[in-house]
N, C-alpha and C positions, 0 to 999 in steps of 0.2 A: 612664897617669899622670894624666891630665887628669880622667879620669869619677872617680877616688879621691881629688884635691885637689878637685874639684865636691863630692862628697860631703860632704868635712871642711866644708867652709864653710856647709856646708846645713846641717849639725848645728850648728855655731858658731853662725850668724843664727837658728835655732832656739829656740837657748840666750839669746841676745841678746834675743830679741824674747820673749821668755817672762818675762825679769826682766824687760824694763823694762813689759810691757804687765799682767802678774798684777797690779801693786799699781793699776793704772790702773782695771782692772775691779775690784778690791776698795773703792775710792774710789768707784767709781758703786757699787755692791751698798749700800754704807754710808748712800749718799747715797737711795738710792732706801727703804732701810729706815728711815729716819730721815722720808721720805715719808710713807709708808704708816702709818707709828704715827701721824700727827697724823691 
């Protein structure tokens, strides 16, 4: 029971950490493109 509720949460914080960090790195990408053109 333990190693199948371990799992679920791995995938949750997965999910968790995937939305809140994707627009964090798109933020820098933007930031760094916005760079490199001047």
């Amino acid at each position: 029971v333990t190693l199948a509720v371990n799992r679920q949460t791995a995938k949750l914080e997965r999910r968790f950490i995937s939305k809140e960090i994707q627009p964090l790195l798109e933020d820098i990408d933007e930031n760094q493109r916005d760079r490199y053109d001047d």
